[in-house]
MMTF fields as JSON, N, C-alpha, C and O atoms, coordinates in Angstrom:
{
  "mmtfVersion": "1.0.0",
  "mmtfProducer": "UNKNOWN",
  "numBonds": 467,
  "numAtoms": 468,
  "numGroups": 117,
  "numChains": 1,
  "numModels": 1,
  "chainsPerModel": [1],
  "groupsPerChain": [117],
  "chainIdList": ["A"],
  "bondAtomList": [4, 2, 8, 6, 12, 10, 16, 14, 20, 18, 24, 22, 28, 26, 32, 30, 36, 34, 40, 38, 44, 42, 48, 46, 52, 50, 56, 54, 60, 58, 64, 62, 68, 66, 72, 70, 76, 74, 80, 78, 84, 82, 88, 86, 92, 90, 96, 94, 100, 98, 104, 102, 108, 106, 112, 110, 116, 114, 120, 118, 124, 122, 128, 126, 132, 130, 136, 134, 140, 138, 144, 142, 148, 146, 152, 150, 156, 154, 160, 158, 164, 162, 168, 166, 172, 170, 176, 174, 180, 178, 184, 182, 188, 186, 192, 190, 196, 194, 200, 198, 204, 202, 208, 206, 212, 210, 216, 214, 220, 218, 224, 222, 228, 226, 232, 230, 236, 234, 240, 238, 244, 242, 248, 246, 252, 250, 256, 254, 260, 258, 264, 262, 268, 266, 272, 270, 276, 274, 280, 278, 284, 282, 288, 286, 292, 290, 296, 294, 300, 298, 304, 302, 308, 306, 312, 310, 316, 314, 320, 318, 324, 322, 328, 326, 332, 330, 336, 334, 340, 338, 344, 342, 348, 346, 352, 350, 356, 354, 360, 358, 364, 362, 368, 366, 372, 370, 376, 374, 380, 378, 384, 382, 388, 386, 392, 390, 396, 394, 400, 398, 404, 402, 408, 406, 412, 410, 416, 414, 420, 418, 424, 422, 428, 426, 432, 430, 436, 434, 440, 438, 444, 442, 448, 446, 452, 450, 456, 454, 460, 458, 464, 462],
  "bondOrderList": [1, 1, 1, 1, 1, 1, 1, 1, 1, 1, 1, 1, 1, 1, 1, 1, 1, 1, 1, 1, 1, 1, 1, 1, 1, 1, 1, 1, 1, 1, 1, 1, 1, 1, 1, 1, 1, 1, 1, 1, 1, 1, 1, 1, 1, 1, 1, 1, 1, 1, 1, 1, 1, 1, 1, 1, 1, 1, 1, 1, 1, 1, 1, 1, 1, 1, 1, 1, 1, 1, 1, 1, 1, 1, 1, 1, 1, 1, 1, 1, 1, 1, 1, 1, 1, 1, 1, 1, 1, 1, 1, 1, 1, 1, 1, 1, 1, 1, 1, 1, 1, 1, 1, 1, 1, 1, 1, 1, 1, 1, 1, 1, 1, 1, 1, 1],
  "groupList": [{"groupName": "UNK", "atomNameList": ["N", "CA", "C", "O"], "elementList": ["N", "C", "C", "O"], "formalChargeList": [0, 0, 0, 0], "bondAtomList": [1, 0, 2, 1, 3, 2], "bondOrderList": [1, 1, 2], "singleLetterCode": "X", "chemCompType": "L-PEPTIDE LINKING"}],
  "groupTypeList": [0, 0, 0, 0, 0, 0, 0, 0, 0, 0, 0, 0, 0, 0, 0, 0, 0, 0, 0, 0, 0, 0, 0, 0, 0, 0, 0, 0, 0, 0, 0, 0, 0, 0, 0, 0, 0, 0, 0, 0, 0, 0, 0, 0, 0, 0, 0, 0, 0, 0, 0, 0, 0, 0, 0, 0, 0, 0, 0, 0, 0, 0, 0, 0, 0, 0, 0, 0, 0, 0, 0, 0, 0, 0, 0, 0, 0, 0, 0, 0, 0, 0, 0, 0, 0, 0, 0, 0, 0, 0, 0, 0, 0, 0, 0, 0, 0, 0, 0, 0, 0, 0, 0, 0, 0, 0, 0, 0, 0, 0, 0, 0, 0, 0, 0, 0, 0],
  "groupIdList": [1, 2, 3, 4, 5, 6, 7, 8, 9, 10, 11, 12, 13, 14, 15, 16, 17, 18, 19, 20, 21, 22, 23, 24, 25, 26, 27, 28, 29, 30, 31, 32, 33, 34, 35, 36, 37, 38, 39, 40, 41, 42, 43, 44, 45, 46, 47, 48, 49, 50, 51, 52, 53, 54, 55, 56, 57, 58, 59, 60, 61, 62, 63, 64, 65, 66, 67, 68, 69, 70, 71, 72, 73, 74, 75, 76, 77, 78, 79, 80, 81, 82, 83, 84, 85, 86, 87, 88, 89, 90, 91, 92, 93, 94, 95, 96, 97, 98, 99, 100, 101, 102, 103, 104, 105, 106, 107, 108, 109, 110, 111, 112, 113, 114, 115, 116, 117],
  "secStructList": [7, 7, 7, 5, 6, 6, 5, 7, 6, 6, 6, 4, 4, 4, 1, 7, 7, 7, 7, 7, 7, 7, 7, 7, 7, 7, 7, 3, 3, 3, 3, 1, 7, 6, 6, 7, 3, 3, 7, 6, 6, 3, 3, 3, 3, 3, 3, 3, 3, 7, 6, 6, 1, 1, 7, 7, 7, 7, 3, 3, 3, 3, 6, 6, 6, 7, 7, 7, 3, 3, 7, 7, 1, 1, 7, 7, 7, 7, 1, 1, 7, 3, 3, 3, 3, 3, 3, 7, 1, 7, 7, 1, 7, 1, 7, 3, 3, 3, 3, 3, 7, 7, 6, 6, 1, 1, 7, 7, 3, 3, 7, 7, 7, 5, 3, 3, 7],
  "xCoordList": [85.974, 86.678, 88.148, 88.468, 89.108, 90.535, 90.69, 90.018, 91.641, 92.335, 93.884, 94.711, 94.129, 95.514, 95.843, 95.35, 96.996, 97.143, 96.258, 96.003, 95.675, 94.874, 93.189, 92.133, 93.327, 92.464, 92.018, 92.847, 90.387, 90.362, 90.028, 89.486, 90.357, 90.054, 88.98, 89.135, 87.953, 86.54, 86.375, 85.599, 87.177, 87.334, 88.658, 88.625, 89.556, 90.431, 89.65, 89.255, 89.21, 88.739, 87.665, 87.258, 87.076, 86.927, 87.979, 87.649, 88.979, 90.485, 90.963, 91.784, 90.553, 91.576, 90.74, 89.589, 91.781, 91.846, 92.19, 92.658, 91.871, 91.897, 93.271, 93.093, 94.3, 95.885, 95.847, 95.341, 96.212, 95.909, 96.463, 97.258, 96.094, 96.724, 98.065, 98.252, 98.689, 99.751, 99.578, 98.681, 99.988, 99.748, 100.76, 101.982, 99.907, 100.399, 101.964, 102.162, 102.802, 103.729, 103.619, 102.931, 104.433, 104.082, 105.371, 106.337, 105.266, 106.353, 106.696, 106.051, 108.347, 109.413, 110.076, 110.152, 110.671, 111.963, 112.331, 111.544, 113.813, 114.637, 116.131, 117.048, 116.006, 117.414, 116.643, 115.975, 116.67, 117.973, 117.413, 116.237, 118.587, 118.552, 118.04, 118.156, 117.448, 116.764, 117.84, 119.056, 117.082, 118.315, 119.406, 120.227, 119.577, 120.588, 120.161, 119.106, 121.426, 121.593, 121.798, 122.872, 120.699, 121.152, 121.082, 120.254, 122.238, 122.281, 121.356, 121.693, 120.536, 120.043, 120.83, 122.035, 120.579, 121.388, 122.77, 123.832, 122.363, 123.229, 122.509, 121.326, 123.213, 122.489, 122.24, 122.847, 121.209, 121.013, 120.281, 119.562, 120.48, 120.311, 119.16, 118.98, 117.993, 116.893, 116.823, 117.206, 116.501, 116.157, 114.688, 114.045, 114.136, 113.031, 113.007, 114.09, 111.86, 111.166, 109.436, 108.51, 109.414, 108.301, 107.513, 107.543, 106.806, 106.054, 104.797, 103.986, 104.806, 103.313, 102.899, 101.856, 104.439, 104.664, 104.106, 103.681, 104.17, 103.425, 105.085, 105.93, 104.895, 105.724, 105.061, 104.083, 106.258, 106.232, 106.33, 106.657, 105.933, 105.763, 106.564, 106.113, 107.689, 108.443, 108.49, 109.034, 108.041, 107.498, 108.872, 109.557, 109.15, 110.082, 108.786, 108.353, 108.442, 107.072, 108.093, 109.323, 107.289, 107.909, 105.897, 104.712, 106.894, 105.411, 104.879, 103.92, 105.328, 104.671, 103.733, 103.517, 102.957, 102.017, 102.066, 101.281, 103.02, 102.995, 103.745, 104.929, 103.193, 103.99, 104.844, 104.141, 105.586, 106.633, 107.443, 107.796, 107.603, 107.83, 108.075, 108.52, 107.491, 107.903, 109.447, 110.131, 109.795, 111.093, 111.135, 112.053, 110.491, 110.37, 109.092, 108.2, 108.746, 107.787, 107.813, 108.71, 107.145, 107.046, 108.616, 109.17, 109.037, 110.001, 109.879, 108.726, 111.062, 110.686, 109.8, 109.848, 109.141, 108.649, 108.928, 108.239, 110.557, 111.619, 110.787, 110.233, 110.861, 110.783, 111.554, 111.253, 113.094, 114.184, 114.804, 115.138, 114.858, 115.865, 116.074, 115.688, 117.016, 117.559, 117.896, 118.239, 117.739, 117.771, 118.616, 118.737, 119.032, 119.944, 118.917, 118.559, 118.567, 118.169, 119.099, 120.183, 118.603, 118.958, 118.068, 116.879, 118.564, 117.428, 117.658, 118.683, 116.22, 115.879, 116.297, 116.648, 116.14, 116.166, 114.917, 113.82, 115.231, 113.909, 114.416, 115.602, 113.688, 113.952, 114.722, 114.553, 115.446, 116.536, 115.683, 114.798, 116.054, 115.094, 114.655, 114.669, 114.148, 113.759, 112.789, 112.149, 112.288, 111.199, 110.908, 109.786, 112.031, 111.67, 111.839, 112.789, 110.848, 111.083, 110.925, 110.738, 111.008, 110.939, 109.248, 108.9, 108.33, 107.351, 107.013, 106.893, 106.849, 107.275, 105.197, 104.252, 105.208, 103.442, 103.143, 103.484, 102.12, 102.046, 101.325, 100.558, 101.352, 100.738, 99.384, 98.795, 98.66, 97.288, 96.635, 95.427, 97.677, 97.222, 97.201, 97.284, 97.034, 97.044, 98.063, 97.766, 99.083, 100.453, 101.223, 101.255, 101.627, 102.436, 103.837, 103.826, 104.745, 105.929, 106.441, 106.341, 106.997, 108.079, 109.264, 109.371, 110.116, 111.286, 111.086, 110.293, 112.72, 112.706, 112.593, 112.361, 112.727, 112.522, 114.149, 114.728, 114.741, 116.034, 115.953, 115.041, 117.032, 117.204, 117.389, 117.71, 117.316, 117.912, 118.316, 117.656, 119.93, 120.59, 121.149, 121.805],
  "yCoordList": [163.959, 162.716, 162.959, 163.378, 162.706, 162.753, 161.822, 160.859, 161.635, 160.793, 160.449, 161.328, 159.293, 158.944, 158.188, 157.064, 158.782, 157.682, 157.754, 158.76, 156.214, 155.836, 155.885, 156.183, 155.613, 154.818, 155.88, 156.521, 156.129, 156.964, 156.049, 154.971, 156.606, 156.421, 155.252, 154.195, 155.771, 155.217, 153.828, 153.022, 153.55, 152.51, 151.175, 149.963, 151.843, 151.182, 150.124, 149.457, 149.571, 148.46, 147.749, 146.71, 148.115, 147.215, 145.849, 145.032, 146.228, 145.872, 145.123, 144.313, 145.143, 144.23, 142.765, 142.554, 141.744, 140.53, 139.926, 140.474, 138.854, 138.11, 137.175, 136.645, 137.124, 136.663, 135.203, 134.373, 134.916, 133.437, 132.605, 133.185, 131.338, 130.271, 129.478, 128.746, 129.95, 128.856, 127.706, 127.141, 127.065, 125.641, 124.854, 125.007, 123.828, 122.59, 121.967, 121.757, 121.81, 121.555, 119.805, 119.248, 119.228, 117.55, 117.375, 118.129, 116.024, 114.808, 114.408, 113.762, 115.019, 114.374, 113.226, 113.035, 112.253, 111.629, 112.005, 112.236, 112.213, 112.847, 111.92, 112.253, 110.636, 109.523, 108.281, 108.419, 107.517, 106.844, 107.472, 107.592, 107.771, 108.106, 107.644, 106.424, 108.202, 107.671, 106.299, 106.434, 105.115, 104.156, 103.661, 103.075, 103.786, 103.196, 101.653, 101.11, 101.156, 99.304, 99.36, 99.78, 98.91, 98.712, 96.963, 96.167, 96.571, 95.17, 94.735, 95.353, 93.993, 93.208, 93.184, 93.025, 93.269, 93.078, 94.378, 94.302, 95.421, 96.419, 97.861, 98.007, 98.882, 99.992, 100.985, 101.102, 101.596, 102.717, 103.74, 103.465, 105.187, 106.201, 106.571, 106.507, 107.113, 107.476, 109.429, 109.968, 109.828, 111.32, 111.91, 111.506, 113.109, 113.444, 115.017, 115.6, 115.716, 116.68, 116.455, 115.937, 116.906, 116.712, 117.676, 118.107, 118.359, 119.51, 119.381, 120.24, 118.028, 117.888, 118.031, 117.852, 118.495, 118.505, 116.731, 116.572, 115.797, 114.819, 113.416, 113.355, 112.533, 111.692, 110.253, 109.516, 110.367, 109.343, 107.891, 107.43, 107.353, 105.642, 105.025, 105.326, 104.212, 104.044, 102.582, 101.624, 102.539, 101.327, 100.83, 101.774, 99.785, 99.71, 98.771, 97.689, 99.201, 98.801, 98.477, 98.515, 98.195, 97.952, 97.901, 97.627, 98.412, 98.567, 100.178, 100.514, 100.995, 101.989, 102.207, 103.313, 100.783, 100.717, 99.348, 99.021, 98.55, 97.344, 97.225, 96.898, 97.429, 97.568, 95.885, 94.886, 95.835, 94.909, 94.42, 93.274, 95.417, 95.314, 96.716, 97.694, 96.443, 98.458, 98.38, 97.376, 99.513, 99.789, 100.599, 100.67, 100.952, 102.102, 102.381, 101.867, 103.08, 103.678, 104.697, 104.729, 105.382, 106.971, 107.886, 108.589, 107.581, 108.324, 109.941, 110.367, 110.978, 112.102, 113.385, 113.651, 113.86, 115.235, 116.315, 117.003, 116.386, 117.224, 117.647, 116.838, 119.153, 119.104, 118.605, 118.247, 118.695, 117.381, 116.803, 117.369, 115.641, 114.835, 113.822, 114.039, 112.494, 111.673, 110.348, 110.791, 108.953, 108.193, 106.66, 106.581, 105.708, 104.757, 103.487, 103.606, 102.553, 101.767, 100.186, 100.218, 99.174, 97.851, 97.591, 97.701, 97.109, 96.743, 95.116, 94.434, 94.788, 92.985, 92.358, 92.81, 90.899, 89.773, 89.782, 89.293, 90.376, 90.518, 89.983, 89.663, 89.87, 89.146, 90.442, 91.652, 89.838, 90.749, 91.542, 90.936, 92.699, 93.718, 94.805, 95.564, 95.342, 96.447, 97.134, 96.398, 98.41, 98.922, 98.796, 98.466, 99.088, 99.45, 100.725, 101.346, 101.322, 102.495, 102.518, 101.482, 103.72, 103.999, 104.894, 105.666, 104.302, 105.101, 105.858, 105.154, 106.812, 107.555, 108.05, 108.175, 108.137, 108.092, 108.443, 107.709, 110.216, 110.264, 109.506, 108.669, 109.555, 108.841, 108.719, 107.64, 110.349, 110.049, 109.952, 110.064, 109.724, 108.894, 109.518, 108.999, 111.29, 112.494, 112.167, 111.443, 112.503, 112.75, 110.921, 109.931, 111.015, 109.877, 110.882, 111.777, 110.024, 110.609, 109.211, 108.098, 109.433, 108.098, 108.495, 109.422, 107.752, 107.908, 107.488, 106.907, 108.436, 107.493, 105.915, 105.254, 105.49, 103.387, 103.703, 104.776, 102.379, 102.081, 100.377, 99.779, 99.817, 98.401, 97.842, 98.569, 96.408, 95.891, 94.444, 93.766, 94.251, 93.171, 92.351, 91.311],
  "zCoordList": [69.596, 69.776, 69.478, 68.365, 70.466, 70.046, 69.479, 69.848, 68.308, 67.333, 67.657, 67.9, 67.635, 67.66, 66.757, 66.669, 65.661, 64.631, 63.493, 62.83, 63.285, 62.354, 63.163, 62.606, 64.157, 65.246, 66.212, 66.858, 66.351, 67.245, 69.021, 69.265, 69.507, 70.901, 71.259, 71.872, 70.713, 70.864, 70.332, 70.844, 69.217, 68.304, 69.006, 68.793, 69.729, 69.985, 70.856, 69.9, 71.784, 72.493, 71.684, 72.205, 70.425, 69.878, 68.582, 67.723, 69.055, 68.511, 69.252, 68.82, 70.844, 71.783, 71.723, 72.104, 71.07, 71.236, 72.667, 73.666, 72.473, 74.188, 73.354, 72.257, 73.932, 73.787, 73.305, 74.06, 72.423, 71.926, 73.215, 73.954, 73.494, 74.583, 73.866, 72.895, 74.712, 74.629, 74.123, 74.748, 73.296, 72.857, 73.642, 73.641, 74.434, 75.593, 74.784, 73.588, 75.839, 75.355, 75.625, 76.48, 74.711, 74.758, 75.249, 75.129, 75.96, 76.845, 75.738, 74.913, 75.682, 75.044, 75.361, 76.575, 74.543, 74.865, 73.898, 72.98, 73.768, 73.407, 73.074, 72.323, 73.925, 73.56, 74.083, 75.108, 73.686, 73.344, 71.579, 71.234, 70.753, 69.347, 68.43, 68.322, 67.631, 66.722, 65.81, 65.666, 65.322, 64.744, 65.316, 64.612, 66.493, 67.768, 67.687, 67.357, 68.126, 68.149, 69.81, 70.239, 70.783, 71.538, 72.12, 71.677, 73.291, 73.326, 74.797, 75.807, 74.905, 75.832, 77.219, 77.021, 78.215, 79.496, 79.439, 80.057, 78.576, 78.884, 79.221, 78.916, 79.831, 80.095, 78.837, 77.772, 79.327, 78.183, 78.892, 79.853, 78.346, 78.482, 77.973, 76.756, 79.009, 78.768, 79.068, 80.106, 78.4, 78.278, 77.927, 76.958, 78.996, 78.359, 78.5, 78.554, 78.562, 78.698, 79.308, 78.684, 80.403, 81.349, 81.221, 82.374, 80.658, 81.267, 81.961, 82.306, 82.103, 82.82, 84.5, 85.13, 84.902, 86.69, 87.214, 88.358, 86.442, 87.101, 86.889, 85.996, 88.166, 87.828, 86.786, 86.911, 85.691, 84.837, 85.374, 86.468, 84.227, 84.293, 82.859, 81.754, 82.983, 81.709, 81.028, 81.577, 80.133, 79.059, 77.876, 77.485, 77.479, 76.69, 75.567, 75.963, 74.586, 73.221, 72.031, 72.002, 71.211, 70.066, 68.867, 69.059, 67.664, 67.116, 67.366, 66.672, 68.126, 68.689, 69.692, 70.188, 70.119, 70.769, 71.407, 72.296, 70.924, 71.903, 73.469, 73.541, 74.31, 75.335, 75.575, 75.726, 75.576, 76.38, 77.69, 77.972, 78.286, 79.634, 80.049, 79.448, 81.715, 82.557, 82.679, 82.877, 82.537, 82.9, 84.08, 84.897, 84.078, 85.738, 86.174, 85.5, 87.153, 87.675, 88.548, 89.39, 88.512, 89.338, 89.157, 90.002, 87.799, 87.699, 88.014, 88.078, 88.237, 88.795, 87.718, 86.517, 88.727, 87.795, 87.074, 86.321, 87.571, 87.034, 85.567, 84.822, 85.371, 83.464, 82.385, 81.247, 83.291, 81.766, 83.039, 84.08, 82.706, 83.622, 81.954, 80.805, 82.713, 82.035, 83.553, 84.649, 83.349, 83.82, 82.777, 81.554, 83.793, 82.73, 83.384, 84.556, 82.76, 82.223, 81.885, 81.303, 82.253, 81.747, 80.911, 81.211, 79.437, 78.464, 78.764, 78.789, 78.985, 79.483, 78.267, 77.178, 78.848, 77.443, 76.4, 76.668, 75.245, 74.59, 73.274, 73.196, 72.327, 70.843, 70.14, 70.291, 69.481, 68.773, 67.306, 66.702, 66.983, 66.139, 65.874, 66.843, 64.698, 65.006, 65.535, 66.287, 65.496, 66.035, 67.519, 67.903, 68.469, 69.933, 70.171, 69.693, 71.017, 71.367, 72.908, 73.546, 73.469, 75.182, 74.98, 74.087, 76.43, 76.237, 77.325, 78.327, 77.48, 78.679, 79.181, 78.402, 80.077, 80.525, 81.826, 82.753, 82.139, 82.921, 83.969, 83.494, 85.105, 86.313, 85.876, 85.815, 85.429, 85.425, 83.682, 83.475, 82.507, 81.595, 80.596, 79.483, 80.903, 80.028, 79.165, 78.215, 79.272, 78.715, 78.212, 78.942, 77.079, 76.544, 75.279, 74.433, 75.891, 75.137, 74.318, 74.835, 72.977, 72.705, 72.044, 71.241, 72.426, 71.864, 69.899, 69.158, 69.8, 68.361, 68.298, 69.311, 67.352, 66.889, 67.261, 67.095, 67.841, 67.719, 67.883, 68.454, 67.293, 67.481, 68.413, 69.353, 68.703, 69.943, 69.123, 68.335, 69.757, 68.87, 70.416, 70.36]
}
């Protein structure tokens, strides 16, 4: 038996591991900023990270889970884009965020909480 090293020959393929998987990358938003005051009937800047190749569906919640009204639909598949936004007439406060959601339900992204005054 030839030897190489520590390890002979014969021994080496019981050593080869199968390559760990990539761990799935998650749908970012990324702005509007965490703790931002934004005002009713003005624009705002939405930012994400897509990796799901699928077009988004965009939610403005509050609570984390209360949806409130769509802000968009079939936004693009791009992996980062950024889009601007009119925030509607809604009650003045904290805890709104942007919720970003693929077409087929897999994937949910949220922004940081920011205000709306």
């Amino acid at each position: 038996m030839r030897r190489t090293g520590f390890l002979s020959l014969a021994a080496a393929p019981l050593l080869a591991f199968a390559p760990l998987a990539e761990p799935a990358q998650a749908l970012t938003v990324t702005e509007p900023a965490a703790d931002s005051v934004h005002s009713t009937g003005a624009s705002m800047f939405v930012t994400w990270n897509n990796p799901t190749g699928q077009k988004l569906d965009m939610w403005l919640v509050r609570g984390g889970t209360d949806r409130v009204v769509q802000l968009a639909s079939q936004l693009t598949a791009a992996p980062r884009s950024q889009t601007s936004t009119v925030l509607p007439n809604v009650p003045a406060g904290d805890g709104y965020a942007i919720e970003l959601k693929s077409r087929n339900g897999d994937a949910r992204g949220l922004s940081p909480s920011f205000a709306v005054d």
